[in-house]
C-alpha positions as CSV (number, residue, x, y, z in Angstrom):
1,X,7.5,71.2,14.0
2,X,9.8,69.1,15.6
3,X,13.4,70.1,16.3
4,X,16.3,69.2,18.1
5,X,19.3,71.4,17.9
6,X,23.5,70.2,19.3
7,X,25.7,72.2,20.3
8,X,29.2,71.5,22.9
9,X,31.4,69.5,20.7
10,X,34.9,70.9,19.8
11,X,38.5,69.9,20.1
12,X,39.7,68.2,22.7
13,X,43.0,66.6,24.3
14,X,42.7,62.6,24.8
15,X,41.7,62.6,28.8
16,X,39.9,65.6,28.3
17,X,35.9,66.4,28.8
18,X,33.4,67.6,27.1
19,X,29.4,68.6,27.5
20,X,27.0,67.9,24.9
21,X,23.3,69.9,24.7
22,X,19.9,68.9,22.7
23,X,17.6,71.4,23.1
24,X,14.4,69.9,21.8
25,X,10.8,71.6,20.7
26,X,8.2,70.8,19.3
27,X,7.3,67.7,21.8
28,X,6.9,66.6,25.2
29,X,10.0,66.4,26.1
30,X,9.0,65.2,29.8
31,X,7.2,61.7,28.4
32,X,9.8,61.1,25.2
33,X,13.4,59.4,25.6
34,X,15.8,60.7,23.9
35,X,19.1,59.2,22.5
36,X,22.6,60.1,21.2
37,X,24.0,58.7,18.5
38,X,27.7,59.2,17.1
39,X,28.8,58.5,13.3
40,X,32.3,58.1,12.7
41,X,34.0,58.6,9.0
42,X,34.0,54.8,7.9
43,X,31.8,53.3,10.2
44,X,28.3,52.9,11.2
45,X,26.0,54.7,13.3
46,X,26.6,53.8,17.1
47,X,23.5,54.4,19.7
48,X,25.9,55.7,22.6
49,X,23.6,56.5,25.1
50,X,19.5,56.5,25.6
51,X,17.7,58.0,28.5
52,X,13.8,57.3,29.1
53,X,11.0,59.8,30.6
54,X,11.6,57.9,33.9
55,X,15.3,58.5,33.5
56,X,16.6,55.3,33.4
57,X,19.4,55.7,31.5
58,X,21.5,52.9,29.2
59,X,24.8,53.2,27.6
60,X,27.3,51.7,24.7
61,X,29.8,49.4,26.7
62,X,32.5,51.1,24.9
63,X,31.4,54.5,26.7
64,X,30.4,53.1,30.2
65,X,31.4,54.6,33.0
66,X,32.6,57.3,30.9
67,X,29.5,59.1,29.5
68,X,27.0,60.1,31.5
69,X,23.5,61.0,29.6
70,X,20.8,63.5,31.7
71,X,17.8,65.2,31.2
72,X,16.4,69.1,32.2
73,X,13.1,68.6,31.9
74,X,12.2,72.2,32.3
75,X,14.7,73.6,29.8
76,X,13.8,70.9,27.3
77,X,17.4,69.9,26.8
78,X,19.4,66.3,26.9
79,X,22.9,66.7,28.0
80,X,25.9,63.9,27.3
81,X,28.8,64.8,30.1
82,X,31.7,63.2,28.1
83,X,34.7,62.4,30.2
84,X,38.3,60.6,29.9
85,X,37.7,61.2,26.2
86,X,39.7,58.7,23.7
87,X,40.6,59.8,20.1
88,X,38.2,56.7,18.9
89,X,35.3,58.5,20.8
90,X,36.0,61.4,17.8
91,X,32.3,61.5,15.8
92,X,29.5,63.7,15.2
93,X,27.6,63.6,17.7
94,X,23.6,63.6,17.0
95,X,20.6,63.4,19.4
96,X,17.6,61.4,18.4
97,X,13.9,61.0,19.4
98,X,11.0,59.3,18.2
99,X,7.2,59.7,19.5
100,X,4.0,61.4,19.0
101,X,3.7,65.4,18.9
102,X,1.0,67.0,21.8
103,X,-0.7,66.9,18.8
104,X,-0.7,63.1,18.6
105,X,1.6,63.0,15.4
106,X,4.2,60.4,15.3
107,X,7.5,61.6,14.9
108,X,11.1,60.6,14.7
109,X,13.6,63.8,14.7
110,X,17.3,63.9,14.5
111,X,19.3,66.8,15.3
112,X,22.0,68.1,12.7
113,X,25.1,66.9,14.7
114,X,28.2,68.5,16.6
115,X,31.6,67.4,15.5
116,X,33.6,65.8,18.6
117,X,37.5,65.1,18.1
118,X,39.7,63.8,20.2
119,X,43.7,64.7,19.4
120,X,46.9,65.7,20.9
């Protein structure tokens, strides 16, 4: 099965940093792009940030130049380097991915979220 697994949020102090993980199985992670997505109370689901299996990488305007997304192929993670955090950047954060299974299944996994909040 397919499964994709957060972990790295927490509290922080407006200004601070944060490093999110995705540790994905279940697919080939090498060939899939992988996404993060936040939900805040109130508000819609926001793509943040996207990277491909070619690592090109795209981001929300709000986070640019402050997120940076990456991929370790060999450890099947997805990380999103959060820096200059603002308290409107507080969300859970979820990774997403959506492709076919070595098995040739199609697929669309999210992960169960990590809380992220931003406050003095």
């Amino acid at each position: 099965q397919v499964q994709l697994v957060e972990s790295g949020g927490g509290l922080v102090q407006p200004g601070g940093s944060l490093r999110l993980s995705c540790a994905a199985s279940g697919i080939i992670f090498s060939i899939n792009a992988l996404d993060w997505y936040r939900h805040a109370p109130g508000k819609q689901r926001e793509l943040v940030a996207t990277i491909t299996s070619g690592d090109l990488t795209d981001y929300a305007y709000s986070v640019k130049g402050r997120f940076t997304i990456s991929r370790d192929n060999a450890k099947n993670t997805v990380y999103l380097r959060m820096n200059s955090l603002k308290p409107e950047d507080t969300a859970v954060y979820y990774c997403y991915s959506a492709g076919r299974t070595p098995g040739g299944r199609p697929y669309a996994a999210w992960g169960q979220g990590t809380q992220v909040t931003v406050s003095s």
